[in-house]
matplotlib code that plots the C-alpha trace (Angstrom):
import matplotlib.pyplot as plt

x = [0.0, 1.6, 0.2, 1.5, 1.0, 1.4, 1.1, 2.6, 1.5, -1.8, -3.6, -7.1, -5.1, -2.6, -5.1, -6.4, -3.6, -3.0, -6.9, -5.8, -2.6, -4.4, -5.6, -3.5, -0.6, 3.7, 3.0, 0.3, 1.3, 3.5, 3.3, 5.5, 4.7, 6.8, 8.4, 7.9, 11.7, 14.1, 15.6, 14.9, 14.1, 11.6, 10.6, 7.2, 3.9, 1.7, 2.1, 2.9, 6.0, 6.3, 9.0, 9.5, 10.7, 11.5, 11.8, 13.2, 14.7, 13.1, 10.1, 9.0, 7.6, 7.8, 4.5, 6.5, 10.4, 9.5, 8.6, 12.7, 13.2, 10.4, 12.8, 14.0, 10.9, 10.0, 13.4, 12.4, 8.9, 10.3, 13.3, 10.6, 8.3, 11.3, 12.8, 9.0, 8.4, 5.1, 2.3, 0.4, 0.3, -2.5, -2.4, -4.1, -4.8, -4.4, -1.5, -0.3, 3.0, 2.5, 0.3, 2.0, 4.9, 3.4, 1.3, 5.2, 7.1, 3.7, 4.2, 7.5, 7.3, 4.7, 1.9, -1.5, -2.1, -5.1, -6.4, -8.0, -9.3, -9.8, -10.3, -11.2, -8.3, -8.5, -11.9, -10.0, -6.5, -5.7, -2.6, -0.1, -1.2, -4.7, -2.5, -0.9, -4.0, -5.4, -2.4, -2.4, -5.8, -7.2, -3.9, -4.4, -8.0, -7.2, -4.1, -5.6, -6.7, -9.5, -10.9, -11.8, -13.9, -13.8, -17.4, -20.8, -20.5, -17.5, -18.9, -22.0, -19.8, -18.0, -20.3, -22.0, -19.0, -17.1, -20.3, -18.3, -16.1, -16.4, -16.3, -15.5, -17.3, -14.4, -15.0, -12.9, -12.6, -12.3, -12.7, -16.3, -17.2, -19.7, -21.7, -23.0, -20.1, -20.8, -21.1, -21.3, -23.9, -23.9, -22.8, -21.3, -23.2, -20.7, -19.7, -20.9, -17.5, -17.5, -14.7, -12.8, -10.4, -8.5, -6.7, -7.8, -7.4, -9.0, -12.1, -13.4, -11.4, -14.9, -17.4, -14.7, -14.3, -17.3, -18.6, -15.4, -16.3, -19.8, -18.5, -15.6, -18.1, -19.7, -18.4, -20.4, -19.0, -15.1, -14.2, -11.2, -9.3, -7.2, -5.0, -1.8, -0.9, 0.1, -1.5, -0.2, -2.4, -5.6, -4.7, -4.3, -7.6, -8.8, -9.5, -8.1, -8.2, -9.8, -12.4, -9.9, -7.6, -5.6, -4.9, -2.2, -2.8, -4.0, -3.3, -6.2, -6.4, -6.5, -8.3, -12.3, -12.3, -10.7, -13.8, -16.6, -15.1, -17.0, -20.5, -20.7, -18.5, -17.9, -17.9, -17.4, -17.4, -16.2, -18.8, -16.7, -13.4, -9.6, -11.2, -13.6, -17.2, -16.7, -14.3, -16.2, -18.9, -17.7, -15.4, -15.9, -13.8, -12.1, -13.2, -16.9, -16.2, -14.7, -17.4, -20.2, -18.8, -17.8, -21.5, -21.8, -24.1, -23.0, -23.1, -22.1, -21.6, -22.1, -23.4, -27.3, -25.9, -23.0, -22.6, -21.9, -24.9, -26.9, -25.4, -26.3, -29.5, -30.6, -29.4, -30.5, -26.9, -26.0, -27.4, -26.5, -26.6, -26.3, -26.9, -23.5, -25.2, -23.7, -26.7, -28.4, -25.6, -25.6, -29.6, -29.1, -26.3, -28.5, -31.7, -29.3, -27.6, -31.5, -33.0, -31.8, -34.2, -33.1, -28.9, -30.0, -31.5, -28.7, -26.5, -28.6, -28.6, -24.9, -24.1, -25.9, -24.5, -21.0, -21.1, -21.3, -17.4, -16.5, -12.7, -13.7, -16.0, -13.7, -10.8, -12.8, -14.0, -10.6, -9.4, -12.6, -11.7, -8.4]
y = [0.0, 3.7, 6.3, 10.0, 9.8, 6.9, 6.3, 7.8, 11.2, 12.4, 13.2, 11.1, 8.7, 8.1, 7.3, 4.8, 2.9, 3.0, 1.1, -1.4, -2.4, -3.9, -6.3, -7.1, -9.0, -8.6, -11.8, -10.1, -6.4, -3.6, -0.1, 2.7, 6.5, 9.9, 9.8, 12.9, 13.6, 13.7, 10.6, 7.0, 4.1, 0.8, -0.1, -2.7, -0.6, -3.0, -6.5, -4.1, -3.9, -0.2, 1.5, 5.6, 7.6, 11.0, 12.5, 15.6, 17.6, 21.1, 21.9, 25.3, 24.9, 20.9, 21.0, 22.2, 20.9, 17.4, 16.3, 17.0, 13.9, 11.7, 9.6, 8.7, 8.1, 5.4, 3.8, 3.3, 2.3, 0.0, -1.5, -2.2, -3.9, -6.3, -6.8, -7.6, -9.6, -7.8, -8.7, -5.7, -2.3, 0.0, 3.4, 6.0, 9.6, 12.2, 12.8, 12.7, 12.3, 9.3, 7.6, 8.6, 6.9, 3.7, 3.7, 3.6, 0.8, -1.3, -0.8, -1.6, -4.9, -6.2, -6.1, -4.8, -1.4, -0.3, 3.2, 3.9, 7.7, 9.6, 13.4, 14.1, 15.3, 17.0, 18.7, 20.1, 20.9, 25.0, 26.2, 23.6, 20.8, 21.5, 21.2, 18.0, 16.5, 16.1, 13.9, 12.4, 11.8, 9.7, 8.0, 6.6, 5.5, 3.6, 1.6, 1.0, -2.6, -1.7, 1.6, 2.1, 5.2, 5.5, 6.9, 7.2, 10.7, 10.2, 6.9, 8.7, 11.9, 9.5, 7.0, 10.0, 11.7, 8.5, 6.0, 3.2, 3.2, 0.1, 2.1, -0.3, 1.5, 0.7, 3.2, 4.1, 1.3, 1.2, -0.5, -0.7, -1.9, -4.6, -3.2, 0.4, 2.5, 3.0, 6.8, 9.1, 11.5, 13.7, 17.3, 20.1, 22.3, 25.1, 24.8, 22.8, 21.6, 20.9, 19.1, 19.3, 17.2, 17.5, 20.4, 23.8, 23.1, 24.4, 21.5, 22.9, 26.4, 28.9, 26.4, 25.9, 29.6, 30.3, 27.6, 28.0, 31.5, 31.5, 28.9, 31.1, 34.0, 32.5, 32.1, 29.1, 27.1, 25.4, 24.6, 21.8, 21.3, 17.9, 18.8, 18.1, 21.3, 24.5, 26.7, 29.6, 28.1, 29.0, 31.9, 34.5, 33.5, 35.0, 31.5, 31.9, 32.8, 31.4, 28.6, 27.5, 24.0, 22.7, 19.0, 17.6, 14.5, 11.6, 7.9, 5.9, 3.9, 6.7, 9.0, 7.5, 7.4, 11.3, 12.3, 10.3, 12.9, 16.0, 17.1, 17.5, 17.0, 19.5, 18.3, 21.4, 21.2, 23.7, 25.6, 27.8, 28.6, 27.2, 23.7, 22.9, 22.9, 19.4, 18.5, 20.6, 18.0, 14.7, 14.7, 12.3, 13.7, 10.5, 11.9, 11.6, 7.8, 8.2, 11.0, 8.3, 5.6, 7.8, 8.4, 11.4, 13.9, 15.6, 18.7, 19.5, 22.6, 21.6, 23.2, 21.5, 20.4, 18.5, 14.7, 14.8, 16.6, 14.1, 11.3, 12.7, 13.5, 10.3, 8.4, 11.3, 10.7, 14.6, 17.9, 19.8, 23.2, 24.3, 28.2, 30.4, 33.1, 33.1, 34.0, 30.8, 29.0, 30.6, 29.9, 26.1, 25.2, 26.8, 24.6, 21.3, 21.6, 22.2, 19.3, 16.2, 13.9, 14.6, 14.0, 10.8, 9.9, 11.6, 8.7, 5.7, 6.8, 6.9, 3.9, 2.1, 4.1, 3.5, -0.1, 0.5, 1.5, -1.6, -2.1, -6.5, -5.9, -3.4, -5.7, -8.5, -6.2, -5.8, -9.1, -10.4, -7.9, -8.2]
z = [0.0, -1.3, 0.7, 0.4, 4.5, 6.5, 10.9, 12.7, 10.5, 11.6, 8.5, 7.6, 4.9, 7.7, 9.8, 7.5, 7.1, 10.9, 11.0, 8.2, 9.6, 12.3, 10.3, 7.4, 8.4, 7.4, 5.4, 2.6, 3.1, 3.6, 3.6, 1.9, 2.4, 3.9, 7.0, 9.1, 9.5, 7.2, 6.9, 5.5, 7.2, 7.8, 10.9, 11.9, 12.4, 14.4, 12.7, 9.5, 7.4, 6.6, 4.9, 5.0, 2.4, 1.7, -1.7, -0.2, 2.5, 2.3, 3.3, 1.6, -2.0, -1.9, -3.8, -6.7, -5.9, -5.0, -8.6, -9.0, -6.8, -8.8, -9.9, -6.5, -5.4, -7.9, -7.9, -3.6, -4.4, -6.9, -4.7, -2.2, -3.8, -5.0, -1.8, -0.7, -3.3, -3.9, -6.7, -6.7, -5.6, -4.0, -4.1, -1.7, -3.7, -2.2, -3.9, -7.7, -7.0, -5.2, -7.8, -10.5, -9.2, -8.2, -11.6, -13.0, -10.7, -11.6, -15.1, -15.1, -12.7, -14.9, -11.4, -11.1, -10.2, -7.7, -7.1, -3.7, -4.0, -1.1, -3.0, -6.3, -8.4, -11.5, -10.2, -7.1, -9.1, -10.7, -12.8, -13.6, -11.7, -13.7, -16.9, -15.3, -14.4, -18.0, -18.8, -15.3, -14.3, -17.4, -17.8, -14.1, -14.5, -17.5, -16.4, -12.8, -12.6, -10.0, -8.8, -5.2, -3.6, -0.2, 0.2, -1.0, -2.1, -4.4, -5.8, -6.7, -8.9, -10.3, -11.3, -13.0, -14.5, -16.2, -16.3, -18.7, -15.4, -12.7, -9.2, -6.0, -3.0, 0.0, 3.0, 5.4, 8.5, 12.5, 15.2, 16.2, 19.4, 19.9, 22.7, 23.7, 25.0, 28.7, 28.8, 32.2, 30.8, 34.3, 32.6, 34.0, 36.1, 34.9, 31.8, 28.5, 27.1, 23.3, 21.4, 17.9, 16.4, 13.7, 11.8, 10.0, 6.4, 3.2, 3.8, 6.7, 8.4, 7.3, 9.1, 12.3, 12.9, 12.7, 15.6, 17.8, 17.4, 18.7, 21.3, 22.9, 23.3, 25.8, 29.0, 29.9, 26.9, 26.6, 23.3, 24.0, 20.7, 19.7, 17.0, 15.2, 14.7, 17.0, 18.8, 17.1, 14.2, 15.8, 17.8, 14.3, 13.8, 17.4, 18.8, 22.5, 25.7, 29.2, 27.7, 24.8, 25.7, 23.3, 24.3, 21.0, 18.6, 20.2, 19.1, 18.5, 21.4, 23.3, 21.5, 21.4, 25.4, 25.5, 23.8, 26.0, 28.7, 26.5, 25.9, 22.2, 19.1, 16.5, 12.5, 10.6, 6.8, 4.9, 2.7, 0.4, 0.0, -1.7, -2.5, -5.8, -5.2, -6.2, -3.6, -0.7, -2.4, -2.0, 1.1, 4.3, 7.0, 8.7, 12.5, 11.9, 13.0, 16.2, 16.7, 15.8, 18.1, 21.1, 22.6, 23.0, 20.6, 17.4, 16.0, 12.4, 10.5, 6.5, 3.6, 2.5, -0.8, 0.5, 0.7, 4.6, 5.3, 3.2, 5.0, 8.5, 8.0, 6.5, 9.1, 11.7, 13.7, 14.3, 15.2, 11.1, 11.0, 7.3, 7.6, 7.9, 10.1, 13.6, 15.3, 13.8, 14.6, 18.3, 18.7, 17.4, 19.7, 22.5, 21.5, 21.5, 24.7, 26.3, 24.2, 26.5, 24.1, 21.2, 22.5, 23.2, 20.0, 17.8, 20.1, 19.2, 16.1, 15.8, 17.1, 14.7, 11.6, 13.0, 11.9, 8.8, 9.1, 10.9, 9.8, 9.8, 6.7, 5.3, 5.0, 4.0, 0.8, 0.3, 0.1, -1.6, -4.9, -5.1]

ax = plt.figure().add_subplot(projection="3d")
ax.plot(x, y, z, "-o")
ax.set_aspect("equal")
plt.show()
C-alpha cells in the first residue's frame, strides 16, 4: 500500500492505514509513504511492514520541488516492492505524485495497479497541476486494474461523471465496538464543554471559525481542541483565551475514550473557500467515525448540498446546522444543549451508523476484490 502519508502522521489517509494495519498482516502487506523527518528508514507498524521515504529535504515549495526527486521516489517504491516480493500495488490519492509513481514501478514490474481515492483530483486541481492533471488523471484510471472510492459521495460523482467506469465502493474502517459504549452522561453544572479534532485546512477552516467563534463567546461554553498542529495556528484567527484548551494529537487507542469525557462534538465542513465545489462536495472527513462511536451527541456545520450533510440526515446521527449566520448557529447550539431527548436519539442513532465502518467488513472487501 503507497500512501502520500502513513502512521505515525496524523492526516485522515494516515489514519487509515493505521486502521488497516491492524488487520493485514507482514505476510500479505506492507506499507510505503513519507516519513515525518528527514531521513529513510523501515521499521514494523503494528504486525505491518512499513518503509518511509522521503523525496526531499526542504520543506518550503515541496508542492512544486519534489517532482525534482520523482525519480528517487519510484526507484524506492520499486526496490521495495522487489525486496517484498510484492504482486500488486494500492495506491491511496491524495496525492499525484505518489500515484504517479506507483502507476510507473507497476508498469514496469509487470503487477497490477489499484487506485483507492480519497479526494477528487482534477476537479480540485488549478494552474499547472490543472495542466498535469489532463495527462495524469485519465492515464491513471485507464491503467488502474480496480478503482476504489472510499465513500458514497464520491462513488455517486464519479459513477456519474465516467459512467463506462467500474467504481468499488471501500469506506474508510475502525474498530467498532460490539456493545453500547458506557457513557457518564452527568454534565457540567458550569460549563458545556465541546470538542474538535482535527486540523484547520481548506475543507473545513470557514465552518470551524465560525462555531469555535460563537462557542468562545460565551463564557459558559469550553471549546477543547485535539489537533496536530500549533496553537499559534488557531490563535491568528482570534480563537483563545480562558475557555480555549488545546490538548495535541492523540493515538487511536487513546483517542475514542478522550472524547466520552466531553459534551458534544464538532464536525465542521467547509462551505466555500480554496477547494472545488466538487471536492467541498464529496469529502468524508475521517473523525466523523470516532465522533459516531464515542456516545456522546453531534453537531455539524455543513453546507445543504454536501454529501456529509446528506449522509447525517438520513441516518438522523448529528445535530446539522447548514446556515453560515452566527446567530443561527448561536440559537441552534442553545436549543441542543436544552434538548436532553433529542442528544439521546442523535447517540442511538450513531451507534448504529458506526457499523457500517466496521474495519472486519472493510478488510474482507478488500481481500474479496483483489
Amino acid at each position: 500500500i503507497v500512501s502520500w502519508t502513513i502512521p505515525p502522521g496524523t492526516t485522515g489517509s494516515a489514519i487509515v492505514v493505521n486502521n488497516l494495519a491492524k488487520y493485514l498482516t507482514a505476510e500479505k502487506f506492507c506499507v510505503v509513504g513519507e516519513s515525518n523527518n528527514f531521513r529513510s528508514y523501515s521499521n514494523k507498524l503494528h504486525s505491518l511492514n512499513a518503509y518511509y521515504i522521503n523525496p526531499f529535504v526542504i520543506t518550503t515549495g515541496q508542492k512544486y520541488l519534489k517532482w525534482l526527486k520523482f525519480y528517487f521516489a519510484f526507484k524506492s517504491i520499486k526496490n521495495i516492492a522487489i525486496i517484498e516480493n510484492c504482486t500488486a500495488i494500492i495506491c491511496i490519492f491524495p496525492d499525484e505524485f505518489y500515484s504517479f509513481a506507483s502507476l510507473l514501478v507497476c508498469k514496469k514490474l509487470k503487477i497490477p495497479f489499484y487506485f483507492w481515492i480519497h479526494n477528487t483530483y482534477k476537479e480540485n486541481r488549478t494552474g499547472i497541476f490543472y495542466l498535469m492533471s489532463l495527462v495524469l488523471q485519465p492515464l491513471i484510471f485507464k491503467r488502474a486494474t480496480k478503482k476504489f472510492v472510499i465513500s458514497e459521495g464520491l462513488m455517486n460523482f464519479y459513477s456519474i461523471k465516467y459512467p463506462n467506469e467500474k467504481w468499488y465502493l471501500l469506506k474508510h474502517g475502525f474498530d467498532i465496538p460490539d456493545s453500547s459504549i458506557n457513557v457518564n452522561n452527568e454534565k457540567n453544572k458550569l460549563r458545556t464543554t465541546f470538542a474538535y479534532t482535527g486540523s484547520l485546512n481548506e475543507s473545513c477552516i470557514d465552518a470551524a471559525l465560525r462555531l469555535f467563534k460563537v462557542i468562545i463567546s460565551n463564557p459558559n461554553y469550553q471549546l477543547h481542541i485535539f489537533s496536530g498542529q500549533k496553537e499559534e495556528v488557531y490563535s491568528k484567527y482570534g480563537i483563545c483565551g480562558a475557555n480555549v484548551f488545546f490538548h495535541g494529537f492523540l493515538p487511536d487507542e487513546e483517542f475514542v475514550s478522550a472524547l466520552q469525557c466531553f459534551d458534544f462534538m464538532l464536525l465542521p465542513h467547509g462551505f466555500y473557500g480554496k477547494r472545488s465545489d466538487v471536492e467541498l462536495k464529496t469529502i468524508f472527513p475521517t473523525r466523523t467515525i470516532p465522533y459516531l462511536i464515542c456516545g456522546r451527541p453531534i453537531i455539524a456545520h455543513a453546507p445543504l448540498k454536501s454529501f456529509l450533510t446528506e449522509f447525517l440526515q438520513n441516518h438522523n446521527c448529528a445535530e446539522v446546522i447548514v446556515d453560515d449566520d452566527l446567530n443561527i448557529i448561536k440559537s441552534k447550539i442553545s436549543l441542543i444543549i436544552k434538548n436532553t431527548e433529542r442528544q439521546t436519539e442523535l447517540i442511538n442513532n450513531a451507534r448504529i451508523t458506526a457499523k457500517l465502518f466496521d474495519i472486519k467488513y472493510v478488510v474482507n472487501i478488500l481481500d474479496k476484490i483483489i
